[in-house]
N, C-alpha and C positions, 0 to 999 in steps of 0.2 A: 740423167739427173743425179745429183750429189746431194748426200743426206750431212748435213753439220752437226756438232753436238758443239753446244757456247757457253762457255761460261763465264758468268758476270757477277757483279757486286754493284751494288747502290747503298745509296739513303734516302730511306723513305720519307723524309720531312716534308719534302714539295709537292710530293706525289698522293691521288685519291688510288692508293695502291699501286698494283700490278697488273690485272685487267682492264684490258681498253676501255674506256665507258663515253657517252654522248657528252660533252658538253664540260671534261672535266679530265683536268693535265695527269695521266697514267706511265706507269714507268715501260707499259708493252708498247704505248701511241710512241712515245719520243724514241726507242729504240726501234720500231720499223721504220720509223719515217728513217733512222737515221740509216738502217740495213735497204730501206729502197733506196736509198739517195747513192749508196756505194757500190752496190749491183744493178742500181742504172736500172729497174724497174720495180712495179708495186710487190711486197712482201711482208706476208703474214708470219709470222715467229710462232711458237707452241712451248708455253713455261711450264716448268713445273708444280708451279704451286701461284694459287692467287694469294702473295700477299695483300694483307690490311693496309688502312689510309695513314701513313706513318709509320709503317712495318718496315726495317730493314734488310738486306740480305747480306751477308758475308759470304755467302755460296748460292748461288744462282744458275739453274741451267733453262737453256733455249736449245730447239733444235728447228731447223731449216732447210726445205730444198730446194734448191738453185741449177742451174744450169750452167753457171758464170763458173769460170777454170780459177777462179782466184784462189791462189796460194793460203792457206790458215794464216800465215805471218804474219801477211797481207791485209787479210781479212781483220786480225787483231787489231792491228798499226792503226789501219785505214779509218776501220768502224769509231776507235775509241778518238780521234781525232775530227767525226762528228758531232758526238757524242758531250754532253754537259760536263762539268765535273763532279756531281752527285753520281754518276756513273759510270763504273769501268769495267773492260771486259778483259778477262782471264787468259780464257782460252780458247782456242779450236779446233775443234777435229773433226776427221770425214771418216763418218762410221757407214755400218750396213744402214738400209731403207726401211729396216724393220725396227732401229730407234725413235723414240718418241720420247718427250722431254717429261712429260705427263707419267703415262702408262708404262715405262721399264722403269721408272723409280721405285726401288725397293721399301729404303725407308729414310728420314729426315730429322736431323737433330737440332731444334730449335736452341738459342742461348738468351736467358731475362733478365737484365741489368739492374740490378738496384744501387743503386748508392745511399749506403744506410749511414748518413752523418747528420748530426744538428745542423752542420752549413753544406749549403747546396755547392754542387762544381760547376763551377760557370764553365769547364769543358766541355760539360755531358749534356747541356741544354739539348733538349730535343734528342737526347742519345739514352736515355735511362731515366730512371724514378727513383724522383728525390724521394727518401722515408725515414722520417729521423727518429722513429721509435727500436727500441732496442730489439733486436730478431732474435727467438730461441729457432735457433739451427738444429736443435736436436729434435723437438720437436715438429719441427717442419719436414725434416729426413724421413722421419720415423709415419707421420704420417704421407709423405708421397711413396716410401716403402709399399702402404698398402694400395697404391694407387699401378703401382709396377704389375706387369701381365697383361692377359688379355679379357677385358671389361665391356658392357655396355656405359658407355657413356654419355645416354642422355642428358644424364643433370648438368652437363658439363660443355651444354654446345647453346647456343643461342639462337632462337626458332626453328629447332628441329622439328620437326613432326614424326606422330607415331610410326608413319610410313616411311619413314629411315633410317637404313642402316646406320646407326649408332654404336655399332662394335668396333673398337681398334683395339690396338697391342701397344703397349707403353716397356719397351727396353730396356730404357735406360733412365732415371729420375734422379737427379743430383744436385745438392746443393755444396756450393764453396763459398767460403768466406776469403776475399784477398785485400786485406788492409778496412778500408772503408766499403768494398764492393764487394755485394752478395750478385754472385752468376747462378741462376737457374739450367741446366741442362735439360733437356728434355727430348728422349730417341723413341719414335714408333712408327711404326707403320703406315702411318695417316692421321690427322688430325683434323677434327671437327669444326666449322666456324665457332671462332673467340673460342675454343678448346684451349692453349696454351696461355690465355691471356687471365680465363675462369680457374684453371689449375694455379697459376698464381695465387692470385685474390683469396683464394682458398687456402691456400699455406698462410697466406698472409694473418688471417682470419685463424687459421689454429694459434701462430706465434704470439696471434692477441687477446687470445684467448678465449675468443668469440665461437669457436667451434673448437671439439676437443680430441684425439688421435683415434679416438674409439668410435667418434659420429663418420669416420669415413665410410667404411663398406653401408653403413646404413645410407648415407648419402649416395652412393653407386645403386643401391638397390631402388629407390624409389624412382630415379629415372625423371626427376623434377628438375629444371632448372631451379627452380627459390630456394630448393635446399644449398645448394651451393654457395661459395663466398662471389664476391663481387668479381665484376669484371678488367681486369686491371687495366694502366693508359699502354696503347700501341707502341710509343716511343724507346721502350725498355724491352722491344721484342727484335728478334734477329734471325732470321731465315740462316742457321748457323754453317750447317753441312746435311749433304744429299749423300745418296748414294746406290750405285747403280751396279751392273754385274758382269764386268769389262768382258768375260768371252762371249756376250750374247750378245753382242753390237761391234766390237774391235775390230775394225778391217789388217787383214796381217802385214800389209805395210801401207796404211792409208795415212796421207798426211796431218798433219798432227804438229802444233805450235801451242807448246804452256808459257806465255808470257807472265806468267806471278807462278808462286808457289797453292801448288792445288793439294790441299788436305788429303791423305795416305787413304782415308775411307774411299773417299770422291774416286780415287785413281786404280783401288784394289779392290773395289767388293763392298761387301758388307762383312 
C-alpha cells in the first residue's frame, strides 16, 4: 500500500463545504468520486480541515492509500482532468503510512478578504466582503494583538459546549491594507467552528466602534459567545496555507510531482 499526501485548491461557492454530507453537493464527494473513477476502484480521501459552505482553500491537503503504482505526475494530470474547474490539484507525493492529512497538521493560516470600497467589485462576487465603512486598522491590530497566544476561546466558537476543548494558540494575527482590500491573516494551531469568521466580526465591531480594544481579554474571559461580534459571511474566508513537518512523513526518495507553486511553509516546516 502507498500513502499520498495531495494537495489542492478549490472555490467554495458551489459547495455545502468540504465534508461529505447526505443529500448535498461537498467538495470531499466530487473529489473521491473523481480519485475512484482514476484508480479504477472505491476511495475514501482524509482532509485537513472541514471547510464551511462557501469556504475557500488556497491550500488544501488530502492524504490517500492505494495500491495502484500510478506515478504522482500522473496522478496530478489524471485527477485534475476529472475534476470541475472550481477545483485543482497541486500536488503529489508518496510519503511514510504514518501521514495523515488531519492529525500531522501542525498549524493553519487562514486569509479574510474584505473589499473596503463604496462600490462593490463585480470580480470578487462570492470571493470577499463588500464593506463600505471606513476601517480603523489600527485599532483593529491593536486589538487582535491581544487576541495573539494561547487562549480559551469559547466566546469565539459557535455551539461549543462546556465539555470542549476550547483552547488554541493564535500565531500569528494580521491585518494589511492593499489599495481597496483589507486581508485578515490568521495562524494557529487549530481553529474552532465559525472561530475565524467570529474573530472577524469582532475587529469589525471594534473599527465600528461597537466594542472597544479594552473589552477584549474581558470578552476571552467570559467564555460566552454573545459577548463576541457577529459572525461574519463565509465567502471572504480562505483555507490560506497548512503546514506540516517534512522529516516526519518524507520518504527519502519517494515520488513526488509539485505541479503549481506550494507555499515555502507547506514544503519546510513550520
Amino acid at each position: 500500500m502507498r500513502t499520498l499526501k495531495v494537495m489542492m485548491a478549490y472555490c467554495g461557492t458551489r459547495y455545502h463545504g468540504y465534508q461529505r454530507q447526505n443529500n448535498a453537493n461537498t467538495v470531499q464527494a466530487v473529489v473521491e468520486a473523481a480519485v475512484s473513477k482514476l484508480l479504477n476502484t472505491p476511495t475514501v480521501i482524509a482532509g485537513c480541515s472541514r471547510t464551511d459552505t462557501g469556504v475557500h482553500a488556497e491550500q488544501f491537503c488530502f492524504s490517500l492509500t492505494t495500491e495502484n503504482p500510478i506515478p504522482c505526475r500522473n496522478f496530478v494530470r489524471g485527477l485534475n482532468g476529472y475534476l470541475p474547474e472550481d477545483i485543482s490539484i497541486l500536488s503529489c507525493e508518496e510519503v511514510k503510512d504514518t501521514f495523515h492529512a488531519r492529525f500531522c497538521c501542525q498549524a493553519k493560516t487562514y486569509r479574510y478578504w474584505i473589499h473596503n470600497s463604496e462600490s462593490k467589485n463585480p470580480f470578487a462576487a462570492d470571493r470577499a466582503l463588500h464593506y463600505r465603512r471606513a476601517l480603523r486598522i489600527d485599532q483593529m491590530q491593536a486589538a487582535a494583538d491581544l487576541l495573539k497566544g494561547t487562549h480559551d476561546f469559547a466566546s469565539f466558537c459557535s455551539g461549543c459546549t462546556e465539555n470542549k476543548d476550547t483552547v488554541r494558540t493564535i500565531y500569528q494575527f494580521d491585518i494589511k491594507m492593499q489599495g481597496t482590500d483589507c486581508f485578515i491573516l490568521v495562524k494557529g494551531n487549530g481553529f474552532l467552528y465559525n472561530m475565524i469568521r467570529i474573530l472577524v466580526g469582532t475587529l469589525l465591531s471594534v473599527s465600528e466602534g461597537e466594542l472597544s480594544v479594552s473589552e477584549i481579554p474581558e470578552i476571552l474571559a467570559a467564555r460566552n459567545r454573545i459577548y463576541a461580534g457577529r459572525t461574519v459571511q463565509p465567502y471572504g474566508l480562505y483555507l490560506h496555507e497548512i503546514f506540516y513537518d517534512d522529516a516526519a512523513y518524507r520518504l527519502p526518495q519517494g515520488d513526488a510531482f509539485f505541479g503549481s507553486a506550494v507555499s515555502g511553509g507547506e514544503r519546510n516546516g513550520k
